[in-house]
MMTF fields as JSON, N, C-alpha, C and O atoms, coordinates in Angstrom:
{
  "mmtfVersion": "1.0.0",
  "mmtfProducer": "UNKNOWN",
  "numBonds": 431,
  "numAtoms": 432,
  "numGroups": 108,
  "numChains": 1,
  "numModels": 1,
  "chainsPerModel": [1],
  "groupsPerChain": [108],
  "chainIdList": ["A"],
  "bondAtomList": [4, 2, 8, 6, 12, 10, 16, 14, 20, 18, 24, 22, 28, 26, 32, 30, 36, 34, 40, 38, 44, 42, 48, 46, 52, 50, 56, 54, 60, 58, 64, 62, 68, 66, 72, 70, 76, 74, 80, 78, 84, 82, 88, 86, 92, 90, 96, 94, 100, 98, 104, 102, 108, 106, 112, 110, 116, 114, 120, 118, 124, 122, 128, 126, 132, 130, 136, 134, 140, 138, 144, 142, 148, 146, 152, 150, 156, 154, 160, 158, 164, 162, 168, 166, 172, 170, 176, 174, 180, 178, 184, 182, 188, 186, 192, 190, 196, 194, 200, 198, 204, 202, 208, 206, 212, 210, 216, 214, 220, 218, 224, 222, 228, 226, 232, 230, 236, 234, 240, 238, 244, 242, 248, 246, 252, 250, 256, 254, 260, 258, 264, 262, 268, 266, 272, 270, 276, 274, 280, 278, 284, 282, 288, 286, 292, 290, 296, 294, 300, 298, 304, 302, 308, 306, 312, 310, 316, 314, 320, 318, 324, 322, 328, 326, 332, 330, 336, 334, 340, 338, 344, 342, 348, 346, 352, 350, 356, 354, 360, 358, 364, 362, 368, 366, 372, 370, 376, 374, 380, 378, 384, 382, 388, 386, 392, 390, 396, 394, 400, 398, 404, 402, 408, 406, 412, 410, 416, 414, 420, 418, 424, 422, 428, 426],
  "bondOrderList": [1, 1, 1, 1, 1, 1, 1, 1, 1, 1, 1, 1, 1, 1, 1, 1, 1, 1, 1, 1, 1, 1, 1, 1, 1, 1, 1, 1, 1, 1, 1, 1, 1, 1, 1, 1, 1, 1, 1, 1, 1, 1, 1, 1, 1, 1, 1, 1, 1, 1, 1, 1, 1, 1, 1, 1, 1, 1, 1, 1, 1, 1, 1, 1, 1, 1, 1, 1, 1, 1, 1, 1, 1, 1, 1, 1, 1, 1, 1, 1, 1, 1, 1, 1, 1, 1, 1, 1, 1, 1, 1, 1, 1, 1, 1, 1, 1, 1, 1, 1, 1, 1, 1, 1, 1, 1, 1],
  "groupList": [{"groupName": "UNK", "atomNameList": ["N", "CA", "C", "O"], "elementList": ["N", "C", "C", "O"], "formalChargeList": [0, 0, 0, 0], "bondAtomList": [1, 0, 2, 1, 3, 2], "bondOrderList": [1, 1, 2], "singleLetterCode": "X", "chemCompType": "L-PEPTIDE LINKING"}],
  "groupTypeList": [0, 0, 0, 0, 0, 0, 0, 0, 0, 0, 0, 0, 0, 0, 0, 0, 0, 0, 0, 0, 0, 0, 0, 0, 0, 0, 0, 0, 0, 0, 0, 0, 0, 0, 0, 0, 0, 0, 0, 0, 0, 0, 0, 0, 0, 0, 0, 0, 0, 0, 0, 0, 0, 0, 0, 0, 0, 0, 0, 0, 0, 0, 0, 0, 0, 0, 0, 0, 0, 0, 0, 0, 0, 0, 0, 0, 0, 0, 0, 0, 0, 0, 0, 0, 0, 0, 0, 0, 0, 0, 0, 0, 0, 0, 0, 0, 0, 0, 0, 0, 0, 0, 0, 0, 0, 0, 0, 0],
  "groupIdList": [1, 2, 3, 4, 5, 6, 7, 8, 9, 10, 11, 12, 13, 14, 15, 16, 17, 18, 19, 20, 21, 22, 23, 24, 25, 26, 27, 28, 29, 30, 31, 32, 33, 34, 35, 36, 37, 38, 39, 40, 41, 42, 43, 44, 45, 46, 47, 48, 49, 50, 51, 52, 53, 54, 55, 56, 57, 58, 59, 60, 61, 62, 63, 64, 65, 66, 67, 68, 69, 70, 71, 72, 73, 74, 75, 76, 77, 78, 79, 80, 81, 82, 83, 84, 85, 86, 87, 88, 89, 90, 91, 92, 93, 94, 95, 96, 97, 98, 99, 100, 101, 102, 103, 104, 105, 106, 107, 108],
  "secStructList": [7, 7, 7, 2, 2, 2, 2, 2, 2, 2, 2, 2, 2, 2, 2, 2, 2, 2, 2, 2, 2, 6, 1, 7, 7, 7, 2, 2, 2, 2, 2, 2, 2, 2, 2, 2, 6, 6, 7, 6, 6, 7, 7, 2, 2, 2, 2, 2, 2, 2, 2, 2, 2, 2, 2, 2, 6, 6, 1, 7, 7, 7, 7, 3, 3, 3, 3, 6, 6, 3, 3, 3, 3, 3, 7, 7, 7, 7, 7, 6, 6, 1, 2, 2, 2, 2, 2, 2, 2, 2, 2, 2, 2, 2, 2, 2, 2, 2, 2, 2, 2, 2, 2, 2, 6, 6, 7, 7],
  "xCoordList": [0.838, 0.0, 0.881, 1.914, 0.428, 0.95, 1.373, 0.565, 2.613, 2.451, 1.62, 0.954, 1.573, 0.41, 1.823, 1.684, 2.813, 3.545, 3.889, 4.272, 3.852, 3.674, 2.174, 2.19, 0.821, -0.255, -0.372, -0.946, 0.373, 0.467, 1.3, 1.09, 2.322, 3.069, 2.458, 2.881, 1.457, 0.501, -0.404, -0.773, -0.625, -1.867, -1.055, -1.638, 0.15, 0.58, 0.7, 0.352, 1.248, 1.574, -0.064, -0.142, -0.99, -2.051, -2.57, -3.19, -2.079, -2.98, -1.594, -2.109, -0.143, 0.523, 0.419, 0.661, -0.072, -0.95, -1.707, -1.387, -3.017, -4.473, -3.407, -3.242, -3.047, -2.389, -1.556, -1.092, -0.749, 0.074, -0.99, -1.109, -1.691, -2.763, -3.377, -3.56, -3.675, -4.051, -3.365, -3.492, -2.458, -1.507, 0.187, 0.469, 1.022, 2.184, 2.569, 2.13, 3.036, 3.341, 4.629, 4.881, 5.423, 6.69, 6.302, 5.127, 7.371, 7.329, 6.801, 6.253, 7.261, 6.718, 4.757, 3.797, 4.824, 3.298, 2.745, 1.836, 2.926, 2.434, 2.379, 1.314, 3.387, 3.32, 2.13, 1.35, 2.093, 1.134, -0.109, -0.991, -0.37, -2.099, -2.173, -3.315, -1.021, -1.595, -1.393, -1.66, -0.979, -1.365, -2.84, -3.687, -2.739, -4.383, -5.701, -6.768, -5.068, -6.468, -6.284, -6.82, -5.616, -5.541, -4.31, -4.152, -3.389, -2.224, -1.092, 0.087, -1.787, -1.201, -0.007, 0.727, 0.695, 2.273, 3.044, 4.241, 2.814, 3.474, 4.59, 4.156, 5.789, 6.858, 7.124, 6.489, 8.051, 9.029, 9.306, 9.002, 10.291, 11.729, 10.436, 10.839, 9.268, 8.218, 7.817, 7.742, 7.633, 7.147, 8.097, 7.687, 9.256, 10.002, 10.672, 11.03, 10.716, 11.033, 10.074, 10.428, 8.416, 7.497, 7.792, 7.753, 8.058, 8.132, 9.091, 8.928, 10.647, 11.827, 11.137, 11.364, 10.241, 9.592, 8.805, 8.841, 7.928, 6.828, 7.781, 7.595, 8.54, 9.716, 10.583, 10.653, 11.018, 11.339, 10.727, 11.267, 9.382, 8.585, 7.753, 6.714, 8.693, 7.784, 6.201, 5.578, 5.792, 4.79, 4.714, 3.713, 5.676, 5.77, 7.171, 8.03, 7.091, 8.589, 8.54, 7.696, 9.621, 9.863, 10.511, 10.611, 11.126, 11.502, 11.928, 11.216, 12.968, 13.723, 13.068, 12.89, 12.662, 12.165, 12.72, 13.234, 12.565, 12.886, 11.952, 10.926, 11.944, 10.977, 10.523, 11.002, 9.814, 9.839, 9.851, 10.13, 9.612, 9.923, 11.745, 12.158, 12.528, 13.778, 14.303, 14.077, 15.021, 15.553, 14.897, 13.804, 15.258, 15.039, 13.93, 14.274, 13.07, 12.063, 12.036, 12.047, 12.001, 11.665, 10.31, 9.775, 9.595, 8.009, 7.707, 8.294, 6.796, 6.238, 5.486, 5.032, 5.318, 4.269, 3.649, 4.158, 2.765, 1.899, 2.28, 2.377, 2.504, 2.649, 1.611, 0.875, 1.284, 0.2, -0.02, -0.882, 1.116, 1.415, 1.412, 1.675, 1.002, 0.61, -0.928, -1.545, -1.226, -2.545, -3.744, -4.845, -2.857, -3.294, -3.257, -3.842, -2.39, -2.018, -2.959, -3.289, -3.061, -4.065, -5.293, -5.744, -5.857, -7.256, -7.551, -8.393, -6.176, -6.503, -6.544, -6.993, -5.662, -5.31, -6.772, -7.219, -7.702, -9.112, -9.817, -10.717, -9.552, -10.747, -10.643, -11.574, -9.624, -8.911, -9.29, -10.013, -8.874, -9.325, -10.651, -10.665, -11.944, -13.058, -13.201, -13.63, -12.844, -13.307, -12.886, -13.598, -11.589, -10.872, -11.627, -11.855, -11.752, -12.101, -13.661, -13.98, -14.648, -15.844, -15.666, -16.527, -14.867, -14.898, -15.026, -15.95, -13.449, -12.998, -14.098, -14.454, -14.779, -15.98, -16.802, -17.056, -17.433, -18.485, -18.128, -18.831, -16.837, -16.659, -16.199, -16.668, -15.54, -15.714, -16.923, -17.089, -17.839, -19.349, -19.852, -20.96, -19.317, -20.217, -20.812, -21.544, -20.425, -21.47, -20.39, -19.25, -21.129, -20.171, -21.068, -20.667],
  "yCoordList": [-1.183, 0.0, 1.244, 1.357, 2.047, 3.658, 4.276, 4.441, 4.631, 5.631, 6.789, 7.153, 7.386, 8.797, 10.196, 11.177, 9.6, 11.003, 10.764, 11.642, 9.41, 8.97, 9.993, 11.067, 9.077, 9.974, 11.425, 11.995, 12.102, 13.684, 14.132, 15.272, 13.405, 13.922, 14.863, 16.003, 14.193, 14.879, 16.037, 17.084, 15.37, 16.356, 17.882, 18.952, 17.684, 18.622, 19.757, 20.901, 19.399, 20.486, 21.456, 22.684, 20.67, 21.0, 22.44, 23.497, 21.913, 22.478, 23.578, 24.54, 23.722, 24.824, 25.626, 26.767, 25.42, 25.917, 26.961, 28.137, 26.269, 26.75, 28.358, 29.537, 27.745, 29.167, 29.554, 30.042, 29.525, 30.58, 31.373, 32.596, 30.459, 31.609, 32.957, 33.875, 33.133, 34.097, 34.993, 35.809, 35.311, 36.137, 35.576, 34.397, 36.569, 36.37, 35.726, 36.483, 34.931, 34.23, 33.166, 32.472, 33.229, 32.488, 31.219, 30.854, 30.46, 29.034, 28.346, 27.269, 29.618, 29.476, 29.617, 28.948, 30.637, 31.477, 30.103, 29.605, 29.469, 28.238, 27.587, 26.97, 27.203, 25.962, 25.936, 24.994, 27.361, 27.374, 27.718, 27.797, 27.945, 27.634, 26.581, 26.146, 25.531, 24.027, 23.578, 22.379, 23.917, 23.524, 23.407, 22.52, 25.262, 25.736, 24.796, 24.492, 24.386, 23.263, 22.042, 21.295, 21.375, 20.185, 19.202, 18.188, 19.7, 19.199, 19.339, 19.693, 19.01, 19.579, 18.948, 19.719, 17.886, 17.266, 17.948, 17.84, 18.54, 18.896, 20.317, 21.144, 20.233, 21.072, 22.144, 21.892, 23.371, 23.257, 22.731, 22.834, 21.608, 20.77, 19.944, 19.387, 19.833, 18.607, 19.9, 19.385, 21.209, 21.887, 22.742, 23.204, 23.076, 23.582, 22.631, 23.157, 21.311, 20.665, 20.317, 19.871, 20.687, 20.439, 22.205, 22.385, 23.143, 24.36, 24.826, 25.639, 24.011, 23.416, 23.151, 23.852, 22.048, 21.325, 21.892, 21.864, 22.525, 23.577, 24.893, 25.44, 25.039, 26.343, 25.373, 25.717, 24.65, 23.782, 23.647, 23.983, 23.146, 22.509, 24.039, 24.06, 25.604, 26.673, 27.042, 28.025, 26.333, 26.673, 27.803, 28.45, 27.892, 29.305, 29.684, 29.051, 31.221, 31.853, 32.391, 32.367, 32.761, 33.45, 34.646, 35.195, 35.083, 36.618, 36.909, 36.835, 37.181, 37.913, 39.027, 39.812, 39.361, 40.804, 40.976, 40.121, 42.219, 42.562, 41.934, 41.697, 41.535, 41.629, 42.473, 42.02, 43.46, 44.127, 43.123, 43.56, 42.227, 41.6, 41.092, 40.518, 41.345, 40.362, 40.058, 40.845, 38.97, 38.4, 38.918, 39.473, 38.839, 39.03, 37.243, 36.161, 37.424, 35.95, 36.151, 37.249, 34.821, 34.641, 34.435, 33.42, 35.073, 35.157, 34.298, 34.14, 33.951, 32.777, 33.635, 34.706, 33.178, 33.433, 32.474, 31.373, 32.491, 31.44, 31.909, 33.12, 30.973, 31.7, 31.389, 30.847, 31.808, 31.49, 29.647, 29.113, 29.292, 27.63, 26.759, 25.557, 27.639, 27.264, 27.4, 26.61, 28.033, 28.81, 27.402, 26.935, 27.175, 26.186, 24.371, 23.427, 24.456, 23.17, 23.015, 22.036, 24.061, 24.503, 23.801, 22.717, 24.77, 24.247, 22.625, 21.81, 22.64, 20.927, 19.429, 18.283, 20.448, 19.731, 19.551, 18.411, 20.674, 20.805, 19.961, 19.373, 19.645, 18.804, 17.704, 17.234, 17.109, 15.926, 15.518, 14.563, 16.12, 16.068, 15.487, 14.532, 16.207, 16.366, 15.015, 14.196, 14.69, 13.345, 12.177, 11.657, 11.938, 11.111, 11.217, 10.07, 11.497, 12.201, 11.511, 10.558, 11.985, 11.595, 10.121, 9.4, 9.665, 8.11, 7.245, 6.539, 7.61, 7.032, 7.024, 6.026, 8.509, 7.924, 7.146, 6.236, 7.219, 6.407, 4.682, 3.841, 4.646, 3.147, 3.031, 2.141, 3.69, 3.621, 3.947, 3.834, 4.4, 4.03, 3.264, 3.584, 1.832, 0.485, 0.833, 0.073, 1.739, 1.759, 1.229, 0.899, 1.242, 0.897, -0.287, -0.776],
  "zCoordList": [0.0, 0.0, 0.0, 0.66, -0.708, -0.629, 0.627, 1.541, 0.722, 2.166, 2.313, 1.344, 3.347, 3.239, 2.322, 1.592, 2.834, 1.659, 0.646, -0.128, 0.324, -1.301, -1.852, -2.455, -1.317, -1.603, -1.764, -2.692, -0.526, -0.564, -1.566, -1.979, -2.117, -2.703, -4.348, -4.538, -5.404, -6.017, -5.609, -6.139, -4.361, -3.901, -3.429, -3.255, -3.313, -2.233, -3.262, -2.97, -4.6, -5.696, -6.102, -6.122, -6.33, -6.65, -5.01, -5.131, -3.937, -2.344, -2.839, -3.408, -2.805, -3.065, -3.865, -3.471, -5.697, -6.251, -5.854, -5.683, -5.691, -4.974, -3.843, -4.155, -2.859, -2.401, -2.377, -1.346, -3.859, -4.294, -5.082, -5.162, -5.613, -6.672, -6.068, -6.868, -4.87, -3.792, -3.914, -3.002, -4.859, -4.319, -3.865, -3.65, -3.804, -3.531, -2.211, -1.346, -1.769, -0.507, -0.64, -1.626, 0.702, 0.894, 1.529, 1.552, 2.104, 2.299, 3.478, 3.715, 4.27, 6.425, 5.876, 6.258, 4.989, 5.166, 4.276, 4.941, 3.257, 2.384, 3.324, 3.309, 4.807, 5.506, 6.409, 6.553, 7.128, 7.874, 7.456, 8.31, 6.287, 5.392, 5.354, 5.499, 5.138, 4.811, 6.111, 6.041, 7.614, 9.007, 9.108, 9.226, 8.965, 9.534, 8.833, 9.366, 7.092, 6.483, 6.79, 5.972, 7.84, 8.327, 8.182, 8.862, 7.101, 6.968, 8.513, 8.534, 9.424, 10.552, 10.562, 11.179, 10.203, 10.182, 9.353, 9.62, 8.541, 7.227, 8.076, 8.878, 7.665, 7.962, 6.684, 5.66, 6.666, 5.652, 5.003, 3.815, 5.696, 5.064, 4.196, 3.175, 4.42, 3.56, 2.053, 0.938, 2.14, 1.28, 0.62, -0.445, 0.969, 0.087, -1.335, -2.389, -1.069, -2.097, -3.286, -4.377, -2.76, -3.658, -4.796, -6.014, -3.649, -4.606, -5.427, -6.337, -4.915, -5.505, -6.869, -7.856, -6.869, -8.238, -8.925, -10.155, -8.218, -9.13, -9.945, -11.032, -9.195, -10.006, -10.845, -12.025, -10.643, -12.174, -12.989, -14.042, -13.11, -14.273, -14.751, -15.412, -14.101, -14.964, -14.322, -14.723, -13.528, -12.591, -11.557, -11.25, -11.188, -10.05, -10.543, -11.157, -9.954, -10.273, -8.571, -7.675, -8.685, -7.329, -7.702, -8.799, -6.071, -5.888, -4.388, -3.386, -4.46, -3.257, -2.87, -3.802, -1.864, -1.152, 0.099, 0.82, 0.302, 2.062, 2.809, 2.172, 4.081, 5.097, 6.336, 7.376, 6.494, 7.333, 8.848, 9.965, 8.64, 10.346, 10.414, 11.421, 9.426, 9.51, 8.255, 7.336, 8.035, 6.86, 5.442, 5.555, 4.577, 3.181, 2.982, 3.457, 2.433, 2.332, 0.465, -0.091, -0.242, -1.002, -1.626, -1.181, -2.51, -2.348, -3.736, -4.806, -3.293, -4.669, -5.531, -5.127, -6.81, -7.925, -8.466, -8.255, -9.067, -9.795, -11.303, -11.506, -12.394, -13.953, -14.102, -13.278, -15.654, -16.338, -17.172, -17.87, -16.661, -17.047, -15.8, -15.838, -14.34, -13.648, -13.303, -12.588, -13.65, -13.546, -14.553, -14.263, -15.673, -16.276, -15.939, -16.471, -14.938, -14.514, -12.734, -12.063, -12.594, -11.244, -11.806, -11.435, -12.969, -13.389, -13.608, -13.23, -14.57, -14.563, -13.552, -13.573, -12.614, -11.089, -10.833, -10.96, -10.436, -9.932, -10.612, -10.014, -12.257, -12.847, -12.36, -11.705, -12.537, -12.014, -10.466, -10.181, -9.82, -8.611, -8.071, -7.294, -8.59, -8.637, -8.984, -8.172, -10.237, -10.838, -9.767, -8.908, -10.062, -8.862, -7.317, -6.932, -7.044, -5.401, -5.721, -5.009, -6.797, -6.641, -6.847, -6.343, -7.385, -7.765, -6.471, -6.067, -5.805, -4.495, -3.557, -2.932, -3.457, -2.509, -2.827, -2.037, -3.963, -4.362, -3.884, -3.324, -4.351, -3.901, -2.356, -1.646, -2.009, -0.091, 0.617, 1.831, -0.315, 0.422, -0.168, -0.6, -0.511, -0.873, -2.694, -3.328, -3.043, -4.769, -5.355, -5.03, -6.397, -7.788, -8.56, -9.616]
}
């Protein structure tokens, strides 16, 4: 069987997505949106390597800024080849997701 961060590992690009699209945001502020929606295990060291990947494959760009609390933070973007891979994440999702329940509540 799948581990649960095997499983997360898809899902996680699609949930970083979703809130980078909001607007500009760094890696602490991505970690603790995906605390606050229930990903409560999830660290850093677990989400910077997914955004490592999304800025490879042309999905997000980033950017050095000041921080008025401290350090200089790197801030995420969403492209427009992410923006497109977002949408399709969601169709996908939807479908998959409706399937799985249907058959973990006895149909099919």
């Amino acid at each position: 069987m799948a581990s649960r961060s095997q499983m997360l590992k898809g899902l996680l690009e699609g949930c970083i997505l979703e809130i980078i699209s909001h607007g500009e945001t760094y890696g602490y502020e991505i970690t603790e949106n995906l605390n606050r929606s229930g990903f409560a295990d999830l660290n850093e060291g677990s989400v910077y390597p997914v955004l490592i990947r999304l800025q490879n494959k042309d999905l997000v760009t980033s950017k050095s800024k000041e921080s008025p609390l401290g350090p200089r933070r790197k801030y995420f973007y969403i492209t427009d080849k992410g923006l497109g891979f977002l949408d399709s994440f969601k169709r996908e999702w939807q479908e998959i997701s409706g399937v799985v329940t249907t058959i973990l509540k006895g149909g099919a």
